[in-house]
C-alpha positions, 0 to 999 in steps of 0.5 A, a space after each residue: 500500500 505504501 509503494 502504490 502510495 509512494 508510486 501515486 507521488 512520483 506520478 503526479 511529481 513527474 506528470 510534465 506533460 504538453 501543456 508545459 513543455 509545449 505550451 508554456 515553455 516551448 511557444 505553442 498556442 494551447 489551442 494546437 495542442 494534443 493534449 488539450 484537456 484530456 485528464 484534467 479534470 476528475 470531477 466537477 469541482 476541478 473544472 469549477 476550479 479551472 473557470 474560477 481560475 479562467 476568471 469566470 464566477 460561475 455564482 454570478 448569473 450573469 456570467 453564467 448567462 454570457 457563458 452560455 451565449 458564448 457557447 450557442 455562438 460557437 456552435 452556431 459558429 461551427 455549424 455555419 462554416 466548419 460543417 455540411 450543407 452550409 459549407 459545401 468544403 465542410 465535414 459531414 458530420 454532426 454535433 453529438 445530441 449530449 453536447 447540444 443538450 448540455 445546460 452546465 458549462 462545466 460539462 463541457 469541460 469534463 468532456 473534453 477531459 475523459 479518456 472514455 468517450 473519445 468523440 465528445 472530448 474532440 467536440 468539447 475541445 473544438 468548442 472550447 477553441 471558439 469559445 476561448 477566442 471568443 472571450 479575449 474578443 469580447 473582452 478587449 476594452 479598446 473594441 468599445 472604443 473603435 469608432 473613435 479610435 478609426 477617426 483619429 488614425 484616419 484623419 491624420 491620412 485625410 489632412 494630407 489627402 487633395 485633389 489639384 484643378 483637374 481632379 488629380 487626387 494627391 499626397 501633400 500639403 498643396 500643389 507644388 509640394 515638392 514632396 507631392 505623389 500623385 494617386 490613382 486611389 485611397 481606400 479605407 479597410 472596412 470595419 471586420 464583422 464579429 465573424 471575420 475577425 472570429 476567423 482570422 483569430 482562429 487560423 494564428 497560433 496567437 488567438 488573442 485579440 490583442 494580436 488583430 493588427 489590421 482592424 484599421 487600415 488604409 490602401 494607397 494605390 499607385 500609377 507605378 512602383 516608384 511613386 509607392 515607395 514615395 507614398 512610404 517617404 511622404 508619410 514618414 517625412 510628414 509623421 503621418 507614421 513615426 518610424 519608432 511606432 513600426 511593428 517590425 514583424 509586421 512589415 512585408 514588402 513583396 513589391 521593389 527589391 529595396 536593396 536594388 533600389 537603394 544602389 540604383 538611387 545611389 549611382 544615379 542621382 548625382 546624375 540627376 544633380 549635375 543636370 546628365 539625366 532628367 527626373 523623368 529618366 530616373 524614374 524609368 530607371 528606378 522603375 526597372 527595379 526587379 521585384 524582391 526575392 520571397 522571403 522565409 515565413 511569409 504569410 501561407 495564405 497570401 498568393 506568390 503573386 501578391 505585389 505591395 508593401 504594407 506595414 503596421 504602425 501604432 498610434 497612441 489614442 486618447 479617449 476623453 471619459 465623459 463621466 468625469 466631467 458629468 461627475 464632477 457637474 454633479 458635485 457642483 451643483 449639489 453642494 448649491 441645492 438643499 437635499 438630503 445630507 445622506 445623498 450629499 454625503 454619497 455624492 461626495 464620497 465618489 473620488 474622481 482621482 479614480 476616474 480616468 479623465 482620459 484613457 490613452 493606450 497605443 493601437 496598431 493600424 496597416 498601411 499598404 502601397 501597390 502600384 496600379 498594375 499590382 493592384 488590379 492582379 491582386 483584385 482579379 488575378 491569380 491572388 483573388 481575395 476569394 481564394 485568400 478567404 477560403 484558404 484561411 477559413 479551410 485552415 481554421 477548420 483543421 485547426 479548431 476542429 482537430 481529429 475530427 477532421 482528421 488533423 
């Protein structure tokens, strides 16, 4: 008894399974897991521990409410763009009646921790994919906030947009600038649906809110390559983008081979300087610059084909909190009116010292250049957006759906 007892101690002292070496440790997303959940749970009480620690109050019936709805998302998630007839690249298979049946969140958890009943524990787990994302969604403070977080990073690009007498639409600050590009077009990205943005979270390892870096976004389109990369130049000449805000890892540029580039412009400009070539001649010059070479981990979903350069800054947002104002007119005006002392007593017990005036936080947004040319292959060409959509929604599939795809 006592060797069973001391076994029992090495077994729970050495159990350093996925979660820790993979997880934790090695930089794998909990959600490409094979583990997953599979023996954490023993009994209800250990997958209320698990919520509690998750931070969910599951005495709270709102919380428990919110869960439940977050869980009828997934499912209807699921249903819409993982499975037959509503995808007709989906799997033909069917939610088991036990888990549509369920009214306790917790049940989901112990399902996808049992060793016996294999089917359920992958439905579980797939759920419980969409229903994690779902929740660091929903709980991003800045999502409230959007509206006007997108009118300040745009206008900072619609102060420099013109158009000159005959219609020509511009980048400067008037006319003549000298540093002024001509456009064929300014597009704004469209604000995501609670679907897409789902989607897109659901196909990277990091499925987090936080990491979406292309809700706010803008497209400047081109007559030729050069004057992209003079698009790049105006922004950052006039802190449209301050270069200490870029997100490196972020920046792709599939567009000019800017080491090319940067020896041409060398060799040739004091050329320019000394009146040997005209302007006009560098820019055909410039223009024959070769597209760059692909690099090692680009996005799989984006076709070889895809010409542009895009990058992602950040832009520190400031929101004024309207209710510190109004509390503040509150106490003003009670202090001049006769009402009762408990209430005045009340009023005056709020501190506005814990009410922030104004939330500042930095947000990301992505800017693209292409040339015309680019652009339209990039619309209808081999790189059709489409084919883009369908590709990611396939790996989001075998990624939350697991072995039940055969993944």
């Amino acid at each position: 008894m006592a060797n069973s007892a001391k076994a029992h101690q090495f077994q729970s002292k050495w159990r350093i399974g996925e979660s820790i070496l993979d997880v934790l440790i090695g930089g794998r997303s909990f959600l490409d897991s094979k583990q997953g959940f599979r023996g954490s749970f023993k009994n209800e009480q250990a997958a209320d521990q698990f919520l509690h620690a998750y931070g969910h109050d599951l005495h709270d019936p709102i919380e428990r409410a919110e869960l439940q709805g977050t869980l009828q998302e997934a499912l209807r998630f699921i249903r819409t763009y993982f499975l037959k007839p509503a995808n007709p690249d989906g799997l033909e298979i069917e939610i088991p009646k036990k888990i549509l049946e369920m009214t306790e969140i917790r049940d989901l958890l112990l399902f996808a921790s049992s060793d016996s009943q294999v089917e359920l524990r992958h439905w579980a787990c797939a759920i419980l994919r969409i229903m994690h994302t779902l929740s660091h969604v929903d709980r991003d403070m800045r999502t409230h906030y959007f509206k006007d977080i997108q009118t300040q990073i745009l206008d900072r690009f619609y102060r420099q947009l013109h158009r000159d007498e005959q219609g020509q639409l511009y980048l400067g600050r008037t006319p003549d600038d000298h540093l002024r590009v001509n456009l064929v077009e300014f597009q704004v990205k469209p604000q995501k649906t609670r679907d897409s943005t789902l989607m897109k979270l659901l196909h990277k390892p990091e499925s987090v809110a936080e990491e979406l870096f292309d809700r706010v976004g803008v497209r400047f389109i081109t007559k030729n390559r050069v004057d992209a990369i003079r698009v790049t130049q105006y922004l950052e000449r006039t802190h449209v983008v301050v270069s200490a805000n870029i997100k490196p890892s972020r920046s792709r540029n599939t567009l000019i081979d800017t080491e090319i580039f940067r020896q041409t412009l060398a060799r040739e400009l004091p050329h320019l300087l000394h009146g040997e070539i005209q302007e006009i001649e560098l820019r055909d010059i410039l223009e024959t610059t070769p597209y760059p070479k692909p690099r090692p981990g680009e996005n799989p979903f984006s076709s070889e084909h895809y010409r542009a350069i895009q990058f992602t800054s950040r832009q520190l947002i400031k929101i004024k909190n309207p209710l510190s104002d109004h509390i503040r007119d509150l106490k003003q005006v009670s202090r001049g009116m006769n009402i009762d002392p408990v209430l005045l007593a009340a009023i005056e017990k709020v501190d506005q010292r814990y009410i922030q005036r104004v939330a500042r936080f930095f947000y990301p947004f992505e800017i693209q250049v292409m040339d015309e040319a680019s652009h339209l292959e990039n619309e209808k060409g081999r790189s059709a957006h489409a084919e883009y959509k369908k590709a990611q929604q396939q790996a989001a599939l075998r990624r939350v759906m697991g072995a039940l795809a055969g993944a």
